[in-house]
KEPA-128065 format. One record per residue: residue number from 1; x, y, z of N, C-alpha, C, CB in turn; residue in three letters. Coordinates in steps of 0.02 Angstrom, whole numbers, plus 50000, padded with zeros to 5 digits. Each point is the difference from the previous one (the first is absolute). Last residue first. Glycine has a CB too. Layout:
BEGIN
pt i = NUM	n.u = X	n.v = Y	n.w = Z	ca.u = X	ca.v = Y	ca.w = Z	c.u = X	c.v = Y	c.w = Z	cb.u = X	cb.v = Y	cb.w = Z	aa = ala
...
// end
This chain:
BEGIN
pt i = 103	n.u = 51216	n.v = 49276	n.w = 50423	ca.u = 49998	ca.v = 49947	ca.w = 49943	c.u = 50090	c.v = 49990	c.w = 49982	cb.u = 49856	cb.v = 50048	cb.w = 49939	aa = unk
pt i = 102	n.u = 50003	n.v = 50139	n.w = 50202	ca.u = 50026	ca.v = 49929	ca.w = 50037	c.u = 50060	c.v = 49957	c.w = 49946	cb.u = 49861	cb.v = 49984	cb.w = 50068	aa = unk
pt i = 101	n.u = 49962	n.v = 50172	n.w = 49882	ca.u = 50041	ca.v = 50039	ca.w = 49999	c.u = 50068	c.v = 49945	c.w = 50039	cb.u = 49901	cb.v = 50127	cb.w = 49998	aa = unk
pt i = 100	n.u = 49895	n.v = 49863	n.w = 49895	ca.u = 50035	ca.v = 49966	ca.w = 49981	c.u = 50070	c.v = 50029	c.w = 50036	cb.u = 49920	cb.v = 49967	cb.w = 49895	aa = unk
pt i = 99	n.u = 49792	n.v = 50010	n.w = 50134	ca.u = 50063	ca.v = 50043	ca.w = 50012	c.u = 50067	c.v = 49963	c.w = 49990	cb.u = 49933	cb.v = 50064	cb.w = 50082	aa = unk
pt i = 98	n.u = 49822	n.v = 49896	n.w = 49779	ca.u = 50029	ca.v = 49993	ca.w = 50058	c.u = 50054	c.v = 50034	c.w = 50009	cb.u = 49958	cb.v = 49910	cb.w = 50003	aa = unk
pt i = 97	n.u = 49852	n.v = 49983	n.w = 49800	ca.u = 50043	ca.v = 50058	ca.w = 50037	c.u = 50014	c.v = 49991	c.w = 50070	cb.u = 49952	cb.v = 50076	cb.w = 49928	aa = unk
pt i = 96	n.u = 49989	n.v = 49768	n.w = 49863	ca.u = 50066	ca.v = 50000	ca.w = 50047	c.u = 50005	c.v = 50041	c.w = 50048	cb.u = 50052	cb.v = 49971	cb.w = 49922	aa = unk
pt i = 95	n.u = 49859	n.v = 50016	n.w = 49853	ca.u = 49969	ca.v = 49946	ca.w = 50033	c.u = 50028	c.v = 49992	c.w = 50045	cb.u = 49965	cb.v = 49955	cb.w = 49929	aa = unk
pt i = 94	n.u = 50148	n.v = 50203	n.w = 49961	ca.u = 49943	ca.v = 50023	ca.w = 49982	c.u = 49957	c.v = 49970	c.w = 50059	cb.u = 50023	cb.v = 50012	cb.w = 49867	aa = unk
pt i = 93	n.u = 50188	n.v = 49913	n.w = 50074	ca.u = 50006	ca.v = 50034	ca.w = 50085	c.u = 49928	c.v = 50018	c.w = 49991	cb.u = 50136	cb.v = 50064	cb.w = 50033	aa = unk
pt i = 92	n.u = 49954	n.v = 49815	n.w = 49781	ca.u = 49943	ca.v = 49955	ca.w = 50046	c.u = 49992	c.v = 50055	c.w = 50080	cb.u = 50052	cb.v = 49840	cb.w = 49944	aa = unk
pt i = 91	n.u = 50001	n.v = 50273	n.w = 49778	ca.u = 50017	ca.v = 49959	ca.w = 50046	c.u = 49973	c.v = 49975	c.w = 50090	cb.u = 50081	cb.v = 50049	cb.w = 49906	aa = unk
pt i = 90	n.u = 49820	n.v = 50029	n.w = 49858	ca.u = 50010	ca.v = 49921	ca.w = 50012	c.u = 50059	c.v = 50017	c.w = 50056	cb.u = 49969	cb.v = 49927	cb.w = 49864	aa = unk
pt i = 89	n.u = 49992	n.v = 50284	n.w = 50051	ca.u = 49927	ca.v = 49968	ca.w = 50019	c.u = 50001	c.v = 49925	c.w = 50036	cb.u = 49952	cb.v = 50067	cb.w = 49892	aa = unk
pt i = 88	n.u = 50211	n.v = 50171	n.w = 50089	ca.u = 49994	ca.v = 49902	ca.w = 49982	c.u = 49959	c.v = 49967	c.w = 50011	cb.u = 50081	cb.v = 49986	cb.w = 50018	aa = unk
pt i = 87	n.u = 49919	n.v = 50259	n.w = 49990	ca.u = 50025	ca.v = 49993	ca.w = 49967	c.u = 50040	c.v = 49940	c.w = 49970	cb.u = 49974	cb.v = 50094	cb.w = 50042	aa = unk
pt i = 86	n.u = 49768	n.v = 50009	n.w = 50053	ca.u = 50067	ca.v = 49951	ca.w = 50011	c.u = 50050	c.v = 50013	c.w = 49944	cb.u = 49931	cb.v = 49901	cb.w = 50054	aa = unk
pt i = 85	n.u = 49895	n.v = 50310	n.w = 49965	ca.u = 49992	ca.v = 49923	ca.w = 49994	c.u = 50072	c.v = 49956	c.w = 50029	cb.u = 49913	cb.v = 50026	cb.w = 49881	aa = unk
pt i = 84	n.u = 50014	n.v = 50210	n.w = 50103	ca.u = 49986	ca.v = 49977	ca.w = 49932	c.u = 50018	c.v = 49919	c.w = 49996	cb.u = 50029	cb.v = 50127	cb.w = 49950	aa = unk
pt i = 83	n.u = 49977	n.v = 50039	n.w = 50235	ca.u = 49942	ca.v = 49996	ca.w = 50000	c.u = 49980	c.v = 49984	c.w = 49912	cb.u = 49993	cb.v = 50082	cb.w = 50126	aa = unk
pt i = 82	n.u = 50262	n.v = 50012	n.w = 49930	ca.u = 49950	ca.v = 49992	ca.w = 50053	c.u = 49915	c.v = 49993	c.w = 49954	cb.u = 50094	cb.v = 50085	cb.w = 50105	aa = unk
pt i = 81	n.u = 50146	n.v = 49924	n.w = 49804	ca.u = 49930	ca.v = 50012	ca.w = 49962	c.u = 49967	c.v = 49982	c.w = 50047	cb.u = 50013	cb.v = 49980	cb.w = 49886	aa = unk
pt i = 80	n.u = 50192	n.v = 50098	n.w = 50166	ca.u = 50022	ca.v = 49931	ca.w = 49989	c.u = 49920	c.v = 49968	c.w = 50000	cb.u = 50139	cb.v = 50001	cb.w = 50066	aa = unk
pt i = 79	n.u = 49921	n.v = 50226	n.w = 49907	ca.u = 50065	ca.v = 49990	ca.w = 49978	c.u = 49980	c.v = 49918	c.w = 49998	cb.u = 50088	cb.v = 50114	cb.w = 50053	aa = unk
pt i = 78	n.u = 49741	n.v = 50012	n.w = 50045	ca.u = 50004	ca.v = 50019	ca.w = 49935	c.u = 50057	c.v = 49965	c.w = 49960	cb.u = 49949	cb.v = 50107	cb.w = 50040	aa = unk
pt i = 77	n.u = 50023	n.v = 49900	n.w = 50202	ca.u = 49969	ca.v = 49964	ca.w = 49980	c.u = 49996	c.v = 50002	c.w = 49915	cb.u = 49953	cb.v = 50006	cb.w = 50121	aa = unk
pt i = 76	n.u = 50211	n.v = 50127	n.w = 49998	ca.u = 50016	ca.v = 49901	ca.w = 49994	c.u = 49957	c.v = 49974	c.w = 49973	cb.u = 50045	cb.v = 49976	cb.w = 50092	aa = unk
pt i = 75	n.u = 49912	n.v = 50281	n.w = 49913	ca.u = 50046	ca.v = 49975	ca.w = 49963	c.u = 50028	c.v = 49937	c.w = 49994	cb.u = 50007	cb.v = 50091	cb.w = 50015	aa = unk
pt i = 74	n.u = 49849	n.v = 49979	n.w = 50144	ca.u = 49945	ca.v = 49999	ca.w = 49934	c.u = 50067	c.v = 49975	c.w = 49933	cb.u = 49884	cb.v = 50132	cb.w = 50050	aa = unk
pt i = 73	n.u = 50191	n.v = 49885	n.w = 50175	ca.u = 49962	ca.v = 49942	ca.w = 49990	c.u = 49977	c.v = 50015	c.w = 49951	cb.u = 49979	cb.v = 49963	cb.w = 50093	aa = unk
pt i = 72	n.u = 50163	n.v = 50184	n.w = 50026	ca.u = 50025	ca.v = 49989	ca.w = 49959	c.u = 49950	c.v = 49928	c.w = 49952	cb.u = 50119	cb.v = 50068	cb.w = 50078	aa = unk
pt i = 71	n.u = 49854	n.v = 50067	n.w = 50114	ca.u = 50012	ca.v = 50055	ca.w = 49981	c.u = 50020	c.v = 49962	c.w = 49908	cb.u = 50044	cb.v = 50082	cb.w = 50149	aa = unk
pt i = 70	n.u = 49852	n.v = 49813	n.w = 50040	ca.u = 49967	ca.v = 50057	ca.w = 49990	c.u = 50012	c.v = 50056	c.w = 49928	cb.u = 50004	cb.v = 49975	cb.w = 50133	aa = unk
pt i = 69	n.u = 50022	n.v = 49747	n.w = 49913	ca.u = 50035	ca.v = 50043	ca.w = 50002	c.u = 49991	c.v = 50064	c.w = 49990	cb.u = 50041	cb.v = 49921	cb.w = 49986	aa = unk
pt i = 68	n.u = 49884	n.v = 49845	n.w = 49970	ca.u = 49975	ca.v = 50054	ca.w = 50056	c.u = 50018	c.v = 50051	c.w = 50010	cb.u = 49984	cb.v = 49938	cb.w = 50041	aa = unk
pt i = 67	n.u = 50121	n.v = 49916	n.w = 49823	ca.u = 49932	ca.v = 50009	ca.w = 49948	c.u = 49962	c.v = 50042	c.w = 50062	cb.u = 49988	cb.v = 49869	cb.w = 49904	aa = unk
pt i = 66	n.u = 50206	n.v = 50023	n.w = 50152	ca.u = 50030	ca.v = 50027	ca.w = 49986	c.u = 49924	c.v = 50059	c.w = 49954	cb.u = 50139	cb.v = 49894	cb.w = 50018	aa = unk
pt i = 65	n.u = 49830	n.v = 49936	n.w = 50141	ca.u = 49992	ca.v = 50044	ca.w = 50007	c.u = 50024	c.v = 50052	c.w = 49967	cb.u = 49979	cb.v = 49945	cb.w = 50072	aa = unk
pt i = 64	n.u = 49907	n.v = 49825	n.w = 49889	ca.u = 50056	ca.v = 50057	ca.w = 49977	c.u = 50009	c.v = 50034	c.w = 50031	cb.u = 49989	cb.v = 50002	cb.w = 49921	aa = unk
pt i = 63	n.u = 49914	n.v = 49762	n.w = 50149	ca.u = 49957	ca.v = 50070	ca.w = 49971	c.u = 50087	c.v = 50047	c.w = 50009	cb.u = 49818	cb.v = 49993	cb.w = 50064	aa = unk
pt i = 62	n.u = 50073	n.v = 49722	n.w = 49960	ca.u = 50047	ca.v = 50069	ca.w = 49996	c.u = 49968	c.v = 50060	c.w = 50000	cb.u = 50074	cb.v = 49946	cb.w = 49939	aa = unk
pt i = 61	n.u = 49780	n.v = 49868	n.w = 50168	ca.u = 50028	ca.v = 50029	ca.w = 49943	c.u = 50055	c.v = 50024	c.w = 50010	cb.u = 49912	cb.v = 50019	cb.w = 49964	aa = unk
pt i = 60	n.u = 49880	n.v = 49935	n.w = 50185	ca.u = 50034	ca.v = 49912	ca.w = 49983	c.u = 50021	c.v = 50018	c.w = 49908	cb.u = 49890	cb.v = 49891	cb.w = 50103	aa = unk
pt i = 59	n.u = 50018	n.v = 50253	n.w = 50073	ca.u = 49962	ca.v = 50001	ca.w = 49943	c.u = 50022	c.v = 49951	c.w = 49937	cb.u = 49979	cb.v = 50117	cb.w = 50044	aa = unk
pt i = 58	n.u = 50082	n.v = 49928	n.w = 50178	ca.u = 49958	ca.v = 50013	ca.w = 50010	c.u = 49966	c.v = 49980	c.w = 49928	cb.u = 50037	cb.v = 50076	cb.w = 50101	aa = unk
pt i = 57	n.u = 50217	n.v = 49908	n.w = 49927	ca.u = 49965	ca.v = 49960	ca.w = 50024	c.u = 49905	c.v = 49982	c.w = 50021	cb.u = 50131	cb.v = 50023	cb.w = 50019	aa = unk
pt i = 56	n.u = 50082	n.v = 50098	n.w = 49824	ca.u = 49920	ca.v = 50014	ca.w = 50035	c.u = 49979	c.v = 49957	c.w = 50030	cb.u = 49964	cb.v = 50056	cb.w = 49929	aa = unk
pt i = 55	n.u = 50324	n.v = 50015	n.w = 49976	ca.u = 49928	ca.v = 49939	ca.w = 50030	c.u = 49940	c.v = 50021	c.w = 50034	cb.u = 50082	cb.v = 49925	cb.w = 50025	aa = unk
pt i = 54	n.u = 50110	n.v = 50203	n.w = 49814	ca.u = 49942	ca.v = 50003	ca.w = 50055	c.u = 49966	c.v = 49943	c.w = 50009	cb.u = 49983	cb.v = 50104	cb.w = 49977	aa = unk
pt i = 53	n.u = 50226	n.v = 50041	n.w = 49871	ca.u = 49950	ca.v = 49913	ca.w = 49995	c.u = 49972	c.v = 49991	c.w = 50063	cb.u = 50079	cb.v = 49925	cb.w = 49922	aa = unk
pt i = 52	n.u = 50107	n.v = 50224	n.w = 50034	ca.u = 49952	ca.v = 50041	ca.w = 49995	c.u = 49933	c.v = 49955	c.w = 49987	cb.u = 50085	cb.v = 50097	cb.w = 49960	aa = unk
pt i = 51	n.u = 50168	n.v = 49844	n.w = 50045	ca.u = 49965	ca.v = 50038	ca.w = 50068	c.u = 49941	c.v = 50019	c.w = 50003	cb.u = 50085	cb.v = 50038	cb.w = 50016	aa = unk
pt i = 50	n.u = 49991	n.v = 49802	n.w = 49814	ca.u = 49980	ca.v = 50054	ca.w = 49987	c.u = 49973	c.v = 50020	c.w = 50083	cb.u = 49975	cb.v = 49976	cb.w = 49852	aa = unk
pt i = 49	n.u = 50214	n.v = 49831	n.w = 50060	ca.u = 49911	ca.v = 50011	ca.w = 50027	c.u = 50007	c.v = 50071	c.w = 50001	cb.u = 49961	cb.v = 49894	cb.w = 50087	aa = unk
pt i = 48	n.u = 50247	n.v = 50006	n.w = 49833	ca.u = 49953	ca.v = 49949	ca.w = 49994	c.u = 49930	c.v = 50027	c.w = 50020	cb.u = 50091	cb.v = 49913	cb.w = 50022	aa = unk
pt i = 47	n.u = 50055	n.v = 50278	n.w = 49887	ca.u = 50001	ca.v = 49984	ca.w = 50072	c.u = 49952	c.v = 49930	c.w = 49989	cb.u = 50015	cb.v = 50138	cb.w = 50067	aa = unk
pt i = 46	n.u = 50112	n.v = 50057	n.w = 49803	ca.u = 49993	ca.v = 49903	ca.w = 49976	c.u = 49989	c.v = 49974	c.w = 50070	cb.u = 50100	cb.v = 49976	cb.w = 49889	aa = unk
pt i = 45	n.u = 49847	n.v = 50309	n.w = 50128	ca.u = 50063	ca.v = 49926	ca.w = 49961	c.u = 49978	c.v = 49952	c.w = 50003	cb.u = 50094	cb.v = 50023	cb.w = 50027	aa = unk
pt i = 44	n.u = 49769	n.v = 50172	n.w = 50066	ca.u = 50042	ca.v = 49935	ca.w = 50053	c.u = 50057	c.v = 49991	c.w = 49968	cb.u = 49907	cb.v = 49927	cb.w = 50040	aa = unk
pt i = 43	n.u = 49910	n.v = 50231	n.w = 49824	ca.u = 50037	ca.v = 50022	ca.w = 50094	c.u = 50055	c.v = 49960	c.w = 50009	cb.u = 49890	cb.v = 50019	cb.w = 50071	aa = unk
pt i = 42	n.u = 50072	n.v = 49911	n.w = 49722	ca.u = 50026	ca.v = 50090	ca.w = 50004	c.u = 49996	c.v = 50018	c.w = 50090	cb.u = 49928	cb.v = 50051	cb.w = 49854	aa = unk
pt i = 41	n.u = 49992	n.v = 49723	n.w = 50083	ca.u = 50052	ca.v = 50001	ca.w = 49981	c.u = 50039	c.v = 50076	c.w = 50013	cb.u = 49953	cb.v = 49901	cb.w = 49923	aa = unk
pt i = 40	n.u = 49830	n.v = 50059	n.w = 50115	ca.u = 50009	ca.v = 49995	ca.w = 50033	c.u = 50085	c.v = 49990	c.w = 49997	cb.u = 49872	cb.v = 49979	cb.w = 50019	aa = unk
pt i = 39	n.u = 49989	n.v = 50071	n.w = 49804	ca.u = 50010	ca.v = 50064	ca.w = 50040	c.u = 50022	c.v = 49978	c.w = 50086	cb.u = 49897	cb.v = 50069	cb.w = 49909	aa = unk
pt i = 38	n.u = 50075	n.v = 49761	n.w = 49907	ca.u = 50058	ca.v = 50078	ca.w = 49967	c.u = 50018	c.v = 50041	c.w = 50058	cb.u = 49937	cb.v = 50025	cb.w = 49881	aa = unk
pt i = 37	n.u = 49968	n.v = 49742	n.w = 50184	ca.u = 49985	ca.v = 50035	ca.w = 49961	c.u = 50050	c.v = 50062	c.w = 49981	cb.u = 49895	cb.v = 49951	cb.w = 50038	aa = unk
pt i = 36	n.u = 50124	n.v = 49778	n.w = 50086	ca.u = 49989	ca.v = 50081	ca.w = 49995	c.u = 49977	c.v = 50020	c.w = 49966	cb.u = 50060	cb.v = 50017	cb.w = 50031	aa = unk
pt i = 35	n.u = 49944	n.v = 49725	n.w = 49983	ca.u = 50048	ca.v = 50065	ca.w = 49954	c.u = 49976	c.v = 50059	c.w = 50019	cb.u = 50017	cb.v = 49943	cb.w = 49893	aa = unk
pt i = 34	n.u = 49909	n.v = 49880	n.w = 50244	ca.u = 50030	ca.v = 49977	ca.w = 49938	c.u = 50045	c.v = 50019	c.w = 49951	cb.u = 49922	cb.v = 49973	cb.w = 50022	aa = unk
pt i = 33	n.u = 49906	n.v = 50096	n.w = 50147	ca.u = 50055	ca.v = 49966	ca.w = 50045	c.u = 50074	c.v = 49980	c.w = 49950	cb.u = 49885	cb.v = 49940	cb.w = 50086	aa = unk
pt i = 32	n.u = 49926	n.v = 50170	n.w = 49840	ca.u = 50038	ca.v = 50061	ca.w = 50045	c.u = 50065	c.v = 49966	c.w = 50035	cb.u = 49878	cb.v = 50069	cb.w = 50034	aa = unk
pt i = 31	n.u = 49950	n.v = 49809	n.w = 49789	ca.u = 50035	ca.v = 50055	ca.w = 49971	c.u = 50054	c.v = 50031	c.w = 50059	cb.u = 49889	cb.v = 50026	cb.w = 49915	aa = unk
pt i = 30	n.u = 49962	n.v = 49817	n.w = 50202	ca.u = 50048	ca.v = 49989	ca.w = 49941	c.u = 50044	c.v = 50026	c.w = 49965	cb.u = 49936	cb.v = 49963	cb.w = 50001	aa = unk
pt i = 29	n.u = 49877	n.v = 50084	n.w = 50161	ca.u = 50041	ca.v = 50024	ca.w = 50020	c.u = 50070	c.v = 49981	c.w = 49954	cb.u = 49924	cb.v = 50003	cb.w = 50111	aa = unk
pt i = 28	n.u = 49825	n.v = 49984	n.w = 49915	ca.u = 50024	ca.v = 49943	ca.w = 50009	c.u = 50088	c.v = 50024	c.w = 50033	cb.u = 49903	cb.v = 49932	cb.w = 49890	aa = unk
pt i = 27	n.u = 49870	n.v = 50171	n.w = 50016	ca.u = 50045	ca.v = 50037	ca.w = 50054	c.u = 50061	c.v = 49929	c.w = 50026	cb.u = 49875	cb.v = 50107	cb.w = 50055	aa = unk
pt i = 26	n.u = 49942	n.v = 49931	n.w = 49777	ca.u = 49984	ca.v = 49955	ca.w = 50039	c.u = 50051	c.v = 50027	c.w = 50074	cb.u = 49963	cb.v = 49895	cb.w = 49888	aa = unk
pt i = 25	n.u = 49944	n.v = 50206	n.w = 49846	ca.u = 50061	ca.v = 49982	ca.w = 50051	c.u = 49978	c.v = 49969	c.w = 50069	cb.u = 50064	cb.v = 50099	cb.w = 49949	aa = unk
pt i = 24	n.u = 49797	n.v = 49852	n.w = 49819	ca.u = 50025	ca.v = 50057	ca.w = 50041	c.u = 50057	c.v = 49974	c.w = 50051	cb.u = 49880	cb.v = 50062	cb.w = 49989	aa = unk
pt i = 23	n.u = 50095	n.v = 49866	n.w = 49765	ca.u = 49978	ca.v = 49964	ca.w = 50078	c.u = 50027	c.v = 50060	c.w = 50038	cb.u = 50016	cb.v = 49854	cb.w = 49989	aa = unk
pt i = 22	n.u = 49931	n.v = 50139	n.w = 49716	ca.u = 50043	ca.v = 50004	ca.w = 50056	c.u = 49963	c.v = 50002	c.w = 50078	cb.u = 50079	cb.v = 50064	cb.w = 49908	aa = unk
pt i = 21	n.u = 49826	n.v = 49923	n.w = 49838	ca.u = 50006	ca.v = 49946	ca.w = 50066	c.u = 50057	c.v = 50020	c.w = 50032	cb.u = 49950	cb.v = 49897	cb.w = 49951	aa = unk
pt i = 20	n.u = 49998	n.v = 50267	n.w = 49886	ca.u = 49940	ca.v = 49978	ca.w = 50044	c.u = 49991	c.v = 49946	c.w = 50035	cb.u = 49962	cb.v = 50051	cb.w = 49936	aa = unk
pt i = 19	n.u = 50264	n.v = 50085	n.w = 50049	ca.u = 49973	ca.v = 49977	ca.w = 49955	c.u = 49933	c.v = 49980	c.w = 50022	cb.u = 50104	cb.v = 49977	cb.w = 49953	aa = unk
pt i = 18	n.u = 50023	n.v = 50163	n.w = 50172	ca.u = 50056	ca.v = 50005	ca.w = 49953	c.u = 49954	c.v = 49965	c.w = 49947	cb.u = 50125	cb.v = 49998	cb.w = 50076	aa = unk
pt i = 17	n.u = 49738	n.v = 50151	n.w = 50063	ca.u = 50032	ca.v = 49942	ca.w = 50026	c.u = 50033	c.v = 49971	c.w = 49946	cb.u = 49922	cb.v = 49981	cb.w = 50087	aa = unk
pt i = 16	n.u = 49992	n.v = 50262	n.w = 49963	ca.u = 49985	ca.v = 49955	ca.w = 49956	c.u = 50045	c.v = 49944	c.w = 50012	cb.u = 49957	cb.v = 50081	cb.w = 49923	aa = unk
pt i = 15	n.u = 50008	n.v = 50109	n.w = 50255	ca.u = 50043	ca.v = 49993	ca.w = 49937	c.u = 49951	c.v = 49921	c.w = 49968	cb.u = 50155	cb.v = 50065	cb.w = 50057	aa = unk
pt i = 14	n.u = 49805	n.v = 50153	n.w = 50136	ca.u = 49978	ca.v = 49951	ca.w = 49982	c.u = 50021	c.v = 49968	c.w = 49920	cb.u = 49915	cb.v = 50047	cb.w = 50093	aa = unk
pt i = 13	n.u = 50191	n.v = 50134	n.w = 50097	ca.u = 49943	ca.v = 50005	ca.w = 49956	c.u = 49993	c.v = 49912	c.w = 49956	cb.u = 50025	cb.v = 50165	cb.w = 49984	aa = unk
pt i = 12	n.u = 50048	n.v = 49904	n.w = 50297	ca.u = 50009	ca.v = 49984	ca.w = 49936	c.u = 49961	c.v = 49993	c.w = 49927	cb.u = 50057	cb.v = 49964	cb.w = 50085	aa = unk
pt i = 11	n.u = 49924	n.v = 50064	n.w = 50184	ca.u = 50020	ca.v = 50062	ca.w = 49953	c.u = 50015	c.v = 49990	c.w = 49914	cb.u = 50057	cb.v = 50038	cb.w = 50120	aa = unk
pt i = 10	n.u = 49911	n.v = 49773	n.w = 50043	ca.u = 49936	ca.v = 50033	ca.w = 49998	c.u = 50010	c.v = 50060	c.w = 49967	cb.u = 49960	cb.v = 49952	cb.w = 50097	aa = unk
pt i = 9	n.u = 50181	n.v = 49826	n.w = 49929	ca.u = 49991	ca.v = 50038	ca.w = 49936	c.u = 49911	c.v = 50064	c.w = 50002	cb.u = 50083	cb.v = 49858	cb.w = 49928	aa = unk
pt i = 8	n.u = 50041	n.v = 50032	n.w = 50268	ca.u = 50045	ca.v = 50016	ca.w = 49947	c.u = 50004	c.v = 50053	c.w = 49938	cb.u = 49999	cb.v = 49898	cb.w = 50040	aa = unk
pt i = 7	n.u = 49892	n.v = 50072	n.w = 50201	ca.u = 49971	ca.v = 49949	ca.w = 49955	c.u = 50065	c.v = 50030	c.w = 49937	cb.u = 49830	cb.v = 49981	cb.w = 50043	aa = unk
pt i = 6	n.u = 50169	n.v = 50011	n.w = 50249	ca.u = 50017	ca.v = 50032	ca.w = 49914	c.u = 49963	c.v = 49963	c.w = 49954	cb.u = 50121	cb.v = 50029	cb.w = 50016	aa = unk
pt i = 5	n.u = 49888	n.v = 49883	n.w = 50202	ca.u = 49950	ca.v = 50053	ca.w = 50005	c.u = 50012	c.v = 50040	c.w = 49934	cb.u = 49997	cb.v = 50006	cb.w = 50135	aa = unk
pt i = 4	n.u = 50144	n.v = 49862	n.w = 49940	ca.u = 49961	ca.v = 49948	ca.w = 49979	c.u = 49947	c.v = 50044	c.w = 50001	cb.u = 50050	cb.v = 49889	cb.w = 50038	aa = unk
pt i = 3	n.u = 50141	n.v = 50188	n.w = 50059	ca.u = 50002	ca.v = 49982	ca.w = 49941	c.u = 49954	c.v = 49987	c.w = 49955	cb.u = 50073	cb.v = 49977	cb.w = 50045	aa = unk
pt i = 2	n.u = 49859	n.v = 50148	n.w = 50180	ca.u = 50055	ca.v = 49964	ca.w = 49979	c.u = 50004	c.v = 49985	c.w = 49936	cb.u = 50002	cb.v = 49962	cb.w = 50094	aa = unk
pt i = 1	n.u = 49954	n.v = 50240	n.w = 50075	ca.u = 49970	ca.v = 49962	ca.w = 49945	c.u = 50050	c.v = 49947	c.w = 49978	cb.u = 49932	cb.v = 50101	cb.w = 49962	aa = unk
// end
C-alpha cells in the first residue's frame, strides 16, 4: 500500500475548525517546511525539515506521516489541531502546491 492510499484524517474524530472562516488545509507543506512542529522537534531536534513531511505526488500534497503513525498519530493529530483549518491562510504556497523538496 502506498502512501497516497492513507487518508490521514479517516480515524480521526471530527474537530471544529479554529474560526468560521478558516481555509482548510491544502497540504502545501509551509508550516512543515518552515518551522517544524513540537512533535517533530522531540523525535528529530531543530532539524530544518521534518523527516516526517511526505511528498504525494498522487494527490499533488504533503501529508504527515508523523499524524500516520499507528501507534503514536491520534496524539500528533490532536497536538497540532489536525482538520481545524490553515494555520496561515494568506500565505502564497496555498496558491502554489507543489513539491518543494528541491527548493
Amino acid at each position: 500500500m502506498s502512501d497516497s492510499e492513507f487518508d490521514i484524517f479517516e480515524d480521526a474524530p471530527q474537530i471544529e475548525p479554529l474560526t468560521e472562516d478558516s481555509e482548510d488545509c491544502v497540504g502545501c507543506g509551509w508550516c512543515c517546511l518552515t518551522d517544524p512542529c513540537s512533535e517533530s522537534h522531540r523525535r528529530y531536534g531543530y532539524t530544518k525539515r521534518c523527516p516526517d513531511l511526505l511528498w504525494d505526488a498522487e494527490n499533488t500534497r504533503y501529508i504527515c506521516k508523523l499524524m500516520l503513525d499507528p501507534e503514536y498519530g491520534e496524539e500528533v493529530r490532536k497536538s497540532q489541531h489536525a482538520g481545524q483549518g490553515c494555520y496561515a491562510p494568506l500565505n502564497s504556497w496555498r496558491d502554489d502546491v507543489r513539491d518543494r523538496d528541491d527548493d
